[in-house]
Biopython code that builds the backbone (N, CA, C, O; Angstrom):
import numpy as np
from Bio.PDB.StructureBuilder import StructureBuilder

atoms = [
    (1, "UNK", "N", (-48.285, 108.187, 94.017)),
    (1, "UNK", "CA", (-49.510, 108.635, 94.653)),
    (1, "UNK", "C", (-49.174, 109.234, 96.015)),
    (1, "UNK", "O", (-48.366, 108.771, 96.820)),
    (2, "UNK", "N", (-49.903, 110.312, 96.149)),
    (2, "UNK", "CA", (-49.453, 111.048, 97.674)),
    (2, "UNK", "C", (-50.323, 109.982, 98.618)),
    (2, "UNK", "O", (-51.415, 109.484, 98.344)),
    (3, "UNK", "N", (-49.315, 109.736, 100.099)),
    (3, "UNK", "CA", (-50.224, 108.812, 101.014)),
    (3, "UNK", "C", (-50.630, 109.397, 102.331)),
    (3, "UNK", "O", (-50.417, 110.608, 102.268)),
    (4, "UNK", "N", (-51.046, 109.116, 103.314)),
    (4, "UNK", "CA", (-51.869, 109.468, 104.155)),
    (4, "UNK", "C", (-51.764, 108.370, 105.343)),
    (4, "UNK", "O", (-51.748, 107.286, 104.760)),
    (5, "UNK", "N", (-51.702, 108.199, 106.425)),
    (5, "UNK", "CA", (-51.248, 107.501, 107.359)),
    (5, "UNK", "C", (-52.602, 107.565, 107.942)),
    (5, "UNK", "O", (-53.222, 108.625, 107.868)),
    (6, "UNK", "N", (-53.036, 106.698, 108.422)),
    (6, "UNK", "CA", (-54.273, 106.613, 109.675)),
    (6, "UNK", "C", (-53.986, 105.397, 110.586)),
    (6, "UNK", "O", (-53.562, 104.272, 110.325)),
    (7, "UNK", "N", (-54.561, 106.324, 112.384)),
    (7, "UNK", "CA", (-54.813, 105.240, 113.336)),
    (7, "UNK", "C", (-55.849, 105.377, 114.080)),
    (7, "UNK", "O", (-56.440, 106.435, 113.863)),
    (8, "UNK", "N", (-56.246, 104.807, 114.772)),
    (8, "UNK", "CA", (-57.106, 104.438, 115.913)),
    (8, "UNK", "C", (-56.362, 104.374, 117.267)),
    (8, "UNK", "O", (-55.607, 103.450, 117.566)),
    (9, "UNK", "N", (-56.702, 105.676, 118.244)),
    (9, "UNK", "CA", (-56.005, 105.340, 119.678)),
    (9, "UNK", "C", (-56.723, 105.432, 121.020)),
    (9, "UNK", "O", (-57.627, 106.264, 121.100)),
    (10, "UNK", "N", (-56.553, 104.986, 121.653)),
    (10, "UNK", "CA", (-57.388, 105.034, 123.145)),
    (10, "UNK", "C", (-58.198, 104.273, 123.076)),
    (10, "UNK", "O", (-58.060, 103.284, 122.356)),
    (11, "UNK", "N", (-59.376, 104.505, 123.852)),
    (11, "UNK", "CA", (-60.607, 103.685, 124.091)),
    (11, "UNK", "C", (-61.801, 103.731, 122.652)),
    (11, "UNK", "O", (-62.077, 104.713, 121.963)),
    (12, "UNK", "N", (-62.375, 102.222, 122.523)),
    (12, "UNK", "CA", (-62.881, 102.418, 121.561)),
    (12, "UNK", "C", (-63.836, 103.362, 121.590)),
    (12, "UNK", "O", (-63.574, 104.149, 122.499)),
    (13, "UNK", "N", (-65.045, 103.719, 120.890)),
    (13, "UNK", "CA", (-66.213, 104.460, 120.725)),
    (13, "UNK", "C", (-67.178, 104.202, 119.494)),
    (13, "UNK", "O", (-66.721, 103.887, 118.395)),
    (14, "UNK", "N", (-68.536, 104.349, 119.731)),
    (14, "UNK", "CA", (-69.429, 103.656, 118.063)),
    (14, "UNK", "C", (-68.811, 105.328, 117.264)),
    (14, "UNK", "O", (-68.448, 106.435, 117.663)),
    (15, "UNK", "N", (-69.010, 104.547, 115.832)),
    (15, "UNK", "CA", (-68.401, 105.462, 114.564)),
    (15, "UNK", "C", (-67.015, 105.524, 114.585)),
    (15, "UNK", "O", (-66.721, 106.641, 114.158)),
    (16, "UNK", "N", (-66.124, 104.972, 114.829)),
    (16, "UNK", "CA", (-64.861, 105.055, 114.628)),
    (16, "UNK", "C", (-64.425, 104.463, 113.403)),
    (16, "UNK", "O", (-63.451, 104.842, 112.752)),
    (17, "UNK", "N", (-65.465, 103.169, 113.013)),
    (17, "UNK", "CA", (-64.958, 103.348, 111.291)),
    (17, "UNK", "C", (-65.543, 103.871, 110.760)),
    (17, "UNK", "O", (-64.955, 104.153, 109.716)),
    (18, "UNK", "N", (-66.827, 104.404, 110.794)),
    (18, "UNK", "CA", (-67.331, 105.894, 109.670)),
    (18, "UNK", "C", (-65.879, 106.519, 109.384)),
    (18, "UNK", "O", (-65.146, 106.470, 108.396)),
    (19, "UNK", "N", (-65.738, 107.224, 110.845)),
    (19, "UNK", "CA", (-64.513, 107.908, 110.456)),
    (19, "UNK", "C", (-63.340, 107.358, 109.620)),
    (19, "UNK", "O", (-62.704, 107.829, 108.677)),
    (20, "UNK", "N", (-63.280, 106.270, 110.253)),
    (20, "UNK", "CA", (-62.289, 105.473, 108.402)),
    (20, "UNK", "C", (-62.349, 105.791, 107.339)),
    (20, "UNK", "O", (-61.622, 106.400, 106.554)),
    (21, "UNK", "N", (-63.563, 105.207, 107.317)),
    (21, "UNK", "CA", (-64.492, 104.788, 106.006)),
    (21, "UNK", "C", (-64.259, 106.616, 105.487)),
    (21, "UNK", "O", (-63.366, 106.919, 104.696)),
    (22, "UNK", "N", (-65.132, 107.572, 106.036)),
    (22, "UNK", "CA", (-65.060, 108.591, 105.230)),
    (22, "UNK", "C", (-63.478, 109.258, 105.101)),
    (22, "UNK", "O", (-63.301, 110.046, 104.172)),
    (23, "UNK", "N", (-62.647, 109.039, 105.761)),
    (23, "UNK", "CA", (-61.517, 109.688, 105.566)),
    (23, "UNK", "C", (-60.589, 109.074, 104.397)),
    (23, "UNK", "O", (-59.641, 109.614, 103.827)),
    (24, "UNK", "N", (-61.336, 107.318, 104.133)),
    (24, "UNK", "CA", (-60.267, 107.358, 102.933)),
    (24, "UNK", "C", (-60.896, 107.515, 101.815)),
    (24, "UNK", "O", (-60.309, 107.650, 100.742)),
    (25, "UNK", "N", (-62.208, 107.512, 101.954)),
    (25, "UNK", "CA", (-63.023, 107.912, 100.703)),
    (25, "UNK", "C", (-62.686, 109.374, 100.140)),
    (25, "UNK", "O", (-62.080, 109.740, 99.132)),
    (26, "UNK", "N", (-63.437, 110.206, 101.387)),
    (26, "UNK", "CA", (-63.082, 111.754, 100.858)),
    (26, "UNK", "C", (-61.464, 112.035, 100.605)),
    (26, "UNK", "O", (-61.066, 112.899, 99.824)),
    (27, "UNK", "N", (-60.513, 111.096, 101.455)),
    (27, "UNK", "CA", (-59.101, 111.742, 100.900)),
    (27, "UNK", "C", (-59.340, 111.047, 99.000)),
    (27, "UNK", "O", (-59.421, 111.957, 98.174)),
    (28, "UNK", "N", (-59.402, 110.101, 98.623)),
    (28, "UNK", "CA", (-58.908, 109.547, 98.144)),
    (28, "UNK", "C", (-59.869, 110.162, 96.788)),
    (28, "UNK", "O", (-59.191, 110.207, 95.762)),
    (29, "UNK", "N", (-61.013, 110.538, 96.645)),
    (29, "UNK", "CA", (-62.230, 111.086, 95.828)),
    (29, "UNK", "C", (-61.692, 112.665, 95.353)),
    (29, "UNK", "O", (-61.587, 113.333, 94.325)),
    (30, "UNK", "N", (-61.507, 112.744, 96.393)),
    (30, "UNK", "CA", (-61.449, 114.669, 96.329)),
    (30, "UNK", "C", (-59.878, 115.094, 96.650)),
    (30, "UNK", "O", (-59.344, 116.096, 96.173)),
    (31, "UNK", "N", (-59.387, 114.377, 97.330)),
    (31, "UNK", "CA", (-57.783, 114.831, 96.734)),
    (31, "UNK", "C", (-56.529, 114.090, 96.067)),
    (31, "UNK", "O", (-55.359, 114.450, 95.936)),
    (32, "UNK", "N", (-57.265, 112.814, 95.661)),
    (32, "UNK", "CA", (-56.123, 111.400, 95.391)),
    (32, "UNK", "C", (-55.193, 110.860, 96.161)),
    (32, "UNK", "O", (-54.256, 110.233, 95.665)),
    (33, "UNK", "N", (-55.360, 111.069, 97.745)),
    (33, "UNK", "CA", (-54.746, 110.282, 98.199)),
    (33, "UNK", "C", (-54.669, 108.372, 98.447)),
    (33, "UNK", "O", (-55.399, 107.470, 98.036)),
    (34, "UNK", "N", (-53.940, 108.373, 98.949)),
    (34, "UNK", "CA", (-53.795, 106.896, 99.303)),
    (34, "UNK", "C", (-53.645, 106.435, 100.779)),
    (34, "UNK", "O", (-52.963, 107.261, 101.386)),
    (35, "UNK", "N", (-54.016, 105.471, 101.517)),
    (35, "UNK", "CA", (-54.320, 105.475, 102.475)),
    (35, "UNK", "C", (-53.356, 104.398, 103.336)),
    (35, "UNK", "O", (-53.451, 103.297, 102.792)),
    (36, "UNK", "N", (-52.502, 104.354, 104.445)),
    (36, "UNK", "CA", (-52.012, 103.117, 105.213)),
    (36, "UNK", "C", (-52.781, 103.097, 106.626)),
    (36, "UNK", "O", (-52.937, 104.118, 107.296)),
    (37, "UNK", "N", (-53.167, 102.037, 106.942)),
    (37, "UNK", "CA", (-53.773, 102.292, 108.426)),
    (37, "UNK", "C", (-52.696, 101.718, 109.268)),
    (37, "UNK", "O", (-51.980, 100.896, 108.696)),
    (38, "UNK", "N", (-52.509, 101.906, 110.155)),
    (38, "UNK", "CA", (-51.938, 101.503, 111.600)),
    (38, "UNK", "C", (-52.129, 100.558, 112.333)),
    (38, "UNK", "O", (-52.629, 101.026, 113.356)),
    (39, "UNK", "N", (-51.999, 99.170, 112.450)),
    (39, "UNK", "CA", (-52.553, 98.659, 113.577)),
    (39, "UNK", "C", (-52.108, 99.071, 114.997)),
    (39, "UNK", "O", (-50.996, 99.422, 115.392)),
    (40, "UNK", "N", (-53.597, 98.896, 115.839)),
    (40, "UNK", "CA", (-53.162, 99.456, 117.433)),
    (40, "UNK", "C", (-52.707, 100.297, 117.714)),
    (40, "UNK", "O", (-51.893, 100.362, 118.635)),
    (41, "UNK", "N", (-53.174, 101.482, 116.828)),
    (41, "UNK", "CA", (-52.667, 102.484, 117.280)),
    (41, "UNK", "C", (-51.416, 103.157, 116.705)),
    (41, "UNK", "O", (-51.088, 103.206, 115.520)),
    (42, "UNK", "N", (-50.588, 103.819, 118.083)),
    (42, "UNK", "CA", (-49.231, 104.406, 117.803)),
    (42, "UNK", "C", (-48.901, 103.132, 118.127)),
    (42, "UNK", "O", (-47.792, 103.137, 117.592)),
    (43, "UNK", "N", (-49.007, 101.975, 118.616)),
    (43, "UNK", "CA", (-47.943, 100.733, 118.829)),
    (43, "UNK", "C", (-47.606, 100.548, 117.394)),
    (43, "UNK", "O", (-46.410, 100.417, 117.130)),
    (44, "UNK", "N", (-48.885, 100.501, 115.963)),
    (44, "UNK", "CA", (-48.777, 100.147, 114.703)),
    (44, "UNK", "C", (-47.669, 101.490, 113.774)),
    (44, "UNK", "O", (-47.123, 101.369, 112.677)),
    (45, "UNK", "N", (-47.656, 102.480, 114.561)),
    (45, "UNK", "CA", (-46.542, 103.689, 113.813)),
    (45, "UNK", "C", (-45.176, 103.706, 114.274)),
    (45, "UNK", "O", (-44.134, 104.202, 113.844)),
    (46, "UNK", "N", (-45.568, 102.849, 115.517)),
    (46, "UNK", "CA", (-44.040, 103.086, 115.980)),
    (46, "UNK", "C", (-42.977, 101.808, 116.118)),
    (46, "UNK", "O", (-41.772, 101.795, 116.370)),
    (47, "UNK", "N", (-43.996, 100.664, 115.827)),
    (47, "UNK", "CA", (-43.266, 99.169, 115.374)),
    (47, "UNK", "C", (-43.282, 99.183, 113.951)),
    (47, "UNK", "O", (-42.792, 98.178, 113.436)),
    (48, "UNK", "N", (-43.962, 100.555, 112.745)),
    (48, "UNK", "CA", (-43.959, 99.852, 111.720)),
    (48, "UNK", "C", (-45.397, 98.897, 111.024)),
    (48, "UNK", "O", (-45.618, 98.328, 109.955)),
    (49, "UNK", "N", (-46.055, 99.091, 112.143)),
    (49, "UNK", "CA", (-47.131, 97.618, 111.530)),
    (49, "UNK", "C", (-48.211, 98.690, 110.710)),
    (49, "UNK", "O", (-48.898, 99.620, 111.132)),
    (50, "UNK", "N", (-48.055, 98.207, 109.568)),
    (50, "UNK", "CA", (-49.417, 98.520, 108.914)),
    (50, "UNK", "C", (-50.240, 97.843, 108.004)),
    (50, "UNK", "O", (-49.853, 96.679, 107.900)),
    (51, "UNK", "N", (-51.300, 98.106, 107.240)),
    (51, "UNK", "CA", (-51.918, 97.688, 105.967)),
    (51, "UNK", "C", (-52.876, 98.709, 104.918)),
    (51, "UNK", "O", (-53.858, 99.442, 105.035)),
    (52, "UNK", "N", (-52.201, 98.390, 104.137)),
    (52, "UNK", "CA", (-52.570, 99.406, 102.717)),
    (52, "UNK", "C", (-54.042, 99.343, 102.585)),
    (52, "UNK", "O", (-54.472, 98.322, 102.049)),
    (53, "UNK", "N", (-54.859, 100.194, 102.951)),
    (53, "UNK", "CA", (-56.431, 100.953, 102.844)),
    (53, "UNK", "C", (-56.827, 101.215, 101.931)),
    (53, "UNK", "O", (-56.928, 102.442, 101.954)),
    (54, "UNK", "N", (-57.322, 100.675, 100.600)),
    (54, "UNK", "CA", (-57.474, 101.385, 99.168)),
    (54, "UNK", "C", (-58.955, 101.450, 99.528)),
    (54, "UNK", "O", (-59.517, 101.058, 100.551)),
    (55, "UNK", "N", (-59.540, 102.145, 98.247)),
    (55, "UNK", "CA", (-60.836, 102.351, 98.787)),
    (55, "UNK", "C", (-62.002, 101.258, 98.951)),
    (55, "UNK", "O", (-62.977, 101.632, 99.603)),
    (56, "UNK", "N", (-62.018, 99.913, 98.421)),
    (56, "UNK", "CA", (-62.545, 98.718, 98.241)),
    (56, "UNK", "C", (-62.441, 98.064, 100.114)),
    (56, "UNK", "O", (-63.334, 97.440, 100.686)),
    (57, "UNK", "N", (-61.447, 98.358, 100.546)),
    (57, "UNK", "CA", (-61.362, 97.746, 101.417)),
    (57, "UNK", "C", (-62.241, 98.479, 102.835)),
    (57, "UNK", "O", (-62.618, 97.933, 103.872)),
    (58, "UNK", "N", (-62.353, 99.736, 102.434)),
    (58, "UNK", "CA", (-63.302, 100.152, 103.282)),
    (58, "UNK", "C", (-65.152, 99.883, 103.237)),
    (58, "UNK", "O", (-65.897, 100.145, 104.181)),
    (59, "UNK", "N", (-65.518, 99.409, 102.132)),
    (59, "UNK", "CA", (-67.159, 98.939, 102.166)),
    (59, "UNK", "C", (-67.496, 98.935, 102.651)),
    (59, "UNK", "O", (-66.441, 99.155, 103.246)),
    (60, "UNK", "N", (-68.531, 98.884, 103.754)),
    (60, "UNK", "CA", (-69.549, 97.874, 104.464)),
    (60, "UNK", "C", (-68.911, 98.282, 105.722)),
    (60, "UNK", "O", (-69.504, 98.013, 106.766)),
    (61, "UNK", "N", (-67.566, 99.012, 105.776)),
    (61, "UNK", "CA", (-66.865, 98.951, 107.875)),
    (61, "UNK", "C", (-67.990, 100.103, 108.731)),
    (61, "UNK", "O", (-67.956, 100.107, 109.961)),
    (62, "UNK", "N", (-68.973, 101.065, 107.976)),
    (62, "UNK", "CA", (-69.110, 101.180, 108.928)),
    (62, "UNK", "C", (-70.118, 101.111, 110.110)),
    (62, "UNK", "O", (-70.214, 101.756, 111.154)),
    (63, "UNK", "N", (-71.042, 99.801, 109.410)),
    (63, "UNK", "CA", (-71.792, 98.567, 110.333)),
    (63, "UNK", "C", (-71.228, 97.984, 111.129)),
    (63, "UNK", "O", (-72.003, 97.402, 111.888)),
    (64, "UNK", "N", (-69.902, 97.798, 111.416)),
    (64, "UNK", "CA", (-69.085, 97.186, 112.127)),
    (64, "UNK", "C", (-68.807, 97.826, 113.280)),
    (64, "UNK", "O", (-68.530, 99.026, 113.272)),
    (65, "UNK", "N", (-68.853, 97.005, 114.557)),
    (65, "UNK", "CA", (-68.457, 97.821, 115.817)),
    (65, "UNK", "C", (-66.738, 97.272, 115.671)),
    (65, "UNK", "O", (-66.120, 96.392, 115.072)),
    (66, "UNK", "N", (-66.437, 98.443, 116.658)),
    (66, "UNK", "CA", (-64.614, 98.633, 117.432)),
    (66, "UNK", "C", (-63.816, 98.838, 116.271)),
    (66, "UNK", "O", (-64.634, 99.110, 115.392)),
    (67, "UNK", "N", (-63.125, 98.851, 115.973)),
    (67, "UNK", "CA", (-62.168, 99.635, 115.145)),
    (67, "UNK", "C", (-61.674, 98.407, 114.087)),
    (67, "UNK", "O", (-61.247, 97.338, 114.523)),
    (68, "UNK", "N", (-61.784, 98.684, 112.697)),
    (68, "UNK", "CA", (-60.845, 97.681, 111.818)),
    (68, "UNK", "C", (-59.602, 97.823, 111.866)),
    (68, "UNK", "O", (-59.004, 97.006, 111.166)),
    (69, "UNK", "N", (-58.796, 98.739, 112.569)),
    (69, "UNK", "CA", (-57.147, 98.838, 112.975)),
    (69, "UNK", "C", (-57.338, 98.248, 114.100)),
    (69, "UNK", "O", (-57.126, 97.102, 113.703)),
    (70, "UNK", "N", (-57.506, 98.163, 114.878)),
    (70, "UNK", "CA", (-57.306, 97.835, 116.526)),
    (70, "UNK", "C", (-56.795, 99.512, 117.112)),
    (70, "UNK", "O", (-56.598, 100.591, 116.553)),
    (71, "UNK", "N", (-56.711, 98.921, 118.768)),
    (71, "UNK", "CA", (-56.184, 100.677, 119.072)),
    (71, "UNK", "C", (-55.573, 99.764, 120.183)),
    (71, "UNK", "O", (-55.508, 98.551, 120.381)),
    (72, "UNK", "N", (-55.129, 100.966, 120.853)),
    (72, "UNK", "CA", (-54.224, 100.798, 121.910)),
    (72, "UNK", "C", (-53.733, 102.180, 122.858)),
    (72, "UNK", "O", (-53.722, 103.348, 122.470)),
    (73, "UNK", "N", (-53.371, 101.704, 124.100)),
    (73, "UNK", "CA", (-52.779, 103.462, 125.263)),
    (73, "UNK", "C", (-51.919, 103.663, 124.730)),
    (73, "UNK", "O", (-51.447, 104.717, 125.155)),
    (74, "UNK", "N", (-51.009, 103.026, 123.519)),
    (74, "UNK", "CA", (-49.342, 103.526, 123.656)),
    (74, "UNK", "C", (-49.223, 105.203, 123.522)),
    (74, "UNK", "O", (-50.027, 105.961, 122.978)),
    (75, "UNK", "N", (-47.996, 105.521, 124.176)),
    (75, "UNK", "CA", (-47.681, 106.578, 124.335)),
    (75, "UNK", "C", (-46.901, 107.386, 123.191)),
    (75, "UNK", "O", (-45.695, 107.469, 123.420)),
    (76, "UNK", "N", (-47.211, 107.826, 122.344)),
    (76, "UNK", "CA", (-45.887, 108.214, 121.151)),
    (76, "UNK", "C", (-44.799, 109.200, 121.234)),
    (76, "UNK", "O", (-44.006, 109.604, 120.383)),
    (77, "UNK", "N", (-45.022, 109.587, 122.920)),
    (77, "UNK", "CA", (-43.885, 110.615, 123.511)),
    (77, "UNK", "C", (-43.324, 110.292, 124.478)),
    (77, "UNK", "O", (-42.867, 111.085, 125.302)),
    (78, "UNK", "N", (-43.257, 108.969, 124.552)),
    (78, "UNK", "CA", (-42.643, 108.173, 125.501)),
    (78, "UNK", "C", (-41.134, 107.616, 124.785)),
    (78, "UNK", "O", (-41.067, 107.043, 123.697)),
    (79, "UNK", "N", (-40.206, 107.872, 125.496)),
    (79, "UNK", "CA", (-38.823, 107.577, 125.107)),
    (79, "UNK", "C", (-38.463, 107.948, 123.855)),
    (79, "UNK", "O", (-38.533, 109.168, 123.706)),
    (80, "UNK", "N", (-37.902, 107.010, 122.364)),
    (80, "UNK", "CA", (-37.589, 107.737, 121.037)),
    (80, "UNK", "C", (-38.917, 108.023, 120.074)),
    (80, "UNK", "O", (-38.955, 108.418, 118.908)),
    (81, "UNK", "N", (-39.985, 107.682, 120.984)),
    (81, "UNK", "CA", (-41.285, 108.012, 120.388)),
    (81, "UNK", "C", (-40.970, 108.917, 118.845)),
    (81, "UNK", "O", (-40.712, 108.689, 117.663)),
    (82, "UNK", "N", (-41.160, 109.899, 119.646)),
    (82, "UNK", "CA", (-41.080, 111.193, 118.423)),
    (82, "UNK", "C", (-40.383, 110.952, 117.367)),
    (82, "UNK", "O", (-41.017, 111.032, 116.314)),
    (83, "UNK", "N", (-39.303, 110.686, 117.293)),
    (83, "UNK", "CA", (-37.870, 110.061, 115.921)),
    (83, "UNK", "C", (-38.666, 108.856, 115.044)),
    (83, "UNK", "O", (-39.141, 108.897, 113.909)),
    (84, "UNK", "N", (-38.622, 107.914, 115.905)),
    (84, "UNK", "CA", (-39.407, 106.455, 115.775)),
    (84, "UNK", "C", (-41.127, 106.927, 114.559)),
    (84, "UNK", "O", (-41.401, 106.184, 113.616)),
    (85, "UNK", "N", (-42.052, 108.256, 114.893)),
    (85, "UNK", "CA", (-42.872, 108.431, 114.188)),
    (85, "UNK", "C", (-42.381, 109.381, 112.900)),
    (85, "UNK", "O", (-42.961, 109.238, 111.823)),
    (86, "UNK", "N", (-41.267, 110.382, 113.042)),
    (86, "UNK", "CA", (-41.094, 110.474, 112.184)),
    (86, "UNK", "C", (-40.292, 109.911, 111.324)),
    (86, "UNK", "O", (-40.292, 110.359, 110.177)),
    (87, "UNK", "N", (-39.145, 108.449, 111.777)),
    (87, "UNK", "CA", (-39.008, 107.533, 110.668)),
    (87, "UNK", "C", (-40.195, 106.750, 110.298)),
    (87, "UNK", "O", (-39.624, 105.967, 109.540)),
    (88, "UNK", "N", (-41.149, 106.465, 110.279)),
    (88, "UNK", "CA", (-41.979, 106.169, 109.655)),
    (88, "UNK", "C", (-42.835, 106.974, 109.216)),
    (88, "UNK", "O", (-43.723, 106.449, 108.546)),
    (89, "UNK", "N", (-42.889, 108.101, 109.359)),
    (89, "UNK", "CA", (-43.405, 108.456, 107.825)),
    (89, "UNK", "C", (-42.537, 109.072, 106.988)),
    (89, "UNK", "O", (-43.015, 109.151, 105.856)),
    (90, "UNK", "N", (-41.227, 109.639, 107.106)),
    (90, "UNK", "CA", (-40.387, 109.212, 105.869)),
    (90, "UNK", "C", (-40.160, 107.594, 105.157)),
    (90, "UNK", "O", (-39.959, 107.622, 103.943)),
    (91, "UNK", "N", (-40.172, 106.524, 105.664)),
    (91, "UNK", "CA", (-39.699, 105.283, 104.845)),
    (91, "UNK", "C", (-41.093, 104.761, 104.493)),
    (91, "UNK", "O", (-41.199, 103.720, 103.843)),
    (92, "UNK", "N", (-42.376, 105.584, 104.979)),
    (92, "UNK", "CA", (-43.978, 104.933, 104.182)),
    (92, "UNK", "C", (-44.079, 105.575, 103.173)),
    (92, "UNK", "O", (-44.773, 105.109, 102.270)),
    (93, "UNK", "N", (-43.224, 107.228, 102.947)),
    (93, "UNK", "CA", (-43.529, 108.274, 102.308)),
    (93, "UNK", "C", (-44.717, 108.622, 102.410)),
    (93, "UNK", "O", (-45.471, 108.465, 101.449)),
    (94, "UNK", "N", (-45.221, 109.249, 103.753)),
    (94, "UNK", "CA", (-46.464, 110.266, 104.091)),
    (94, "UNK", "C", (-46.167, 111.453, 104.614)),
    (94, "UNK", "O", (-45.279, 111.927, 105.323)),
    (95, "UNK", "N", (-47.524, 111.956, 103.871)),
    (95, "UNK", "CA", (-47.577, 113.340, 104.159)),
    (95, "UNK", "C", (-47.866, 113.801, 105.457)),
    (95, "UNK", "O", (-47.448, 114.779, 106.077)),
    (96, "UNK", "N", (-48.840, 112.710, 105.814)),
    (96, "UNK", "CA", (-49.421, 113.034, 107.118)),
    (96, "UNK", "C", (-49.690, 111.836, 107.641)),
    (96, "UNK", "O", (-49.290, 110.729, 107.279)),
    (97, "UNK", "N", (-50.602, 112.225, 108.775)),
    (97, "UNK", "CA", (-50.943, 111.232, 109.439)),
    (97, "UNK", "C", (-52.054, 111.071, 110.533)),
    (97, "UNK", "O", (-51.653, 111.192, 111.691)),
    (98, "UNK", "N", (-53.472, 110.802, 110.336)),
    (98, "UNK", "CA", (-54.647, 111.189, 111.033)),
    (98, "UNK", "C", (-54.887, 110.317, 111.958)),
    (98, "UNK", "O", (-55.502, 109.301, 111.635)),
    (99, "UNK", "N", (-54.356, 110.548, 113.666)),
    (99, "UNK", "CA", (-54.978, 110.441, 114.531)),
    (99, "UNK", "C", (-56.298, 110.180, 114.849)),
    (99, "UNK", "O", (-56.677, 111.279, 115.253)),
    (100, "UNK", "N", (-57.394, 109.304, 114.938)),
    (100, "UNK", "CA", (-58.565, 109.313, 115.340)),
    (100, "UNK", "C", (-58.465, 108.440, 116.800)),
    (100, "UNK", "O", (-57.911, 107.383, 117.103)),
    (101, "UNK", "N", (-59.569, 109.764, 117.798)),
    (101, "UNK", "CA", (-59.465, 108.977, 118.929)),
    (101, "UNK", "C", (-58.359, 109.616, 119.776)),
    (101, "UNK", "O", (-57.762, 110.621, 119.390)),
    (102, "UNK", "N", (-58.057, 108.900, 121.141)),
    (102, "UNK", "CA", (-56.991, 109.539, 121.753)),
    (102, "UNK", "C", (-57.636, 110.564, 123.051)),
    (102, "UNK", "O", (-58.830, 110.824, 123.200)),
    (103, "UNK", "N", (-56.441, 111.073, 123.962)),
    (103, "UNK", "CA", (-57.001, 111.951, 125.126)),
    (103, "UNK", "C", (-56.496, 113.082, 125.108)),
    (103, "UNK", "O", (-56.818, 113.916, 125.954)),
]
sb = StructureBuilder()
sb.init_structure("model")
sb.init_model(0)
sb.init_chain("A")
sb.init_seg("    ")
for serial, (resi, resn, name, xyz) in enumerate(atoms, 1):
    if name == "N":
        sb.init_residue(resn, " ", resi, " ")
    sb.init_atom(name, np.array(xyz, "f"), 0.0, 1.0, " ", f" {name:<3s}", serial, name[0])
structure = sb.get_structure()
């Protein structure tokens, strides 16, 4: 299955899991993707931390305030940043990777 990377960064804001919610729906409806979220952000892409998003697990998030990833300031161009994100998404095998949030 082709996958799809998602995080949450910066300061929270209301609708930030709509935006979840619809991004793994519509990826996953209309182009078959598959979904990993990030915790905290780039701290969760660049330590590695994640959890597998299928579409069940999004229900009901987006009644929910602050983010079901968590977020965080980290910087992802700070020191081996850049290397560090793109070994992880070669060893998750993603295509991409959707930023929500951020400055």
């Amino acid at each position: 299955m082709r996958q799809l990377g998602i995080l949450t960064s910066g300061g929270d804001c209301p609708g930030v899991n709509a935006v979840i919610r619809g991004a793994v729906l519509g990826g996953a409806v209309a182009h078959g993707y598959g979904f990993i979220g990030f915790r905290d952000g780039w701290r969760g892409v660049l330590e590695q931390d994640s959890v597998s998003l299928p579409r069940p697990s999004v229900r009901g998030i987006s009644r929910l305030g602050g983010t079901i990833l968590g977020t965080s300031r980290t910087n992802p161009l700070a020191g081996d940043g850049v290397d560090a994100v793109r070994a992880c998404l070669r060893s998750n095998q993603l295509e991409g990777l959707i930023a929500i949030g951020g400055e």
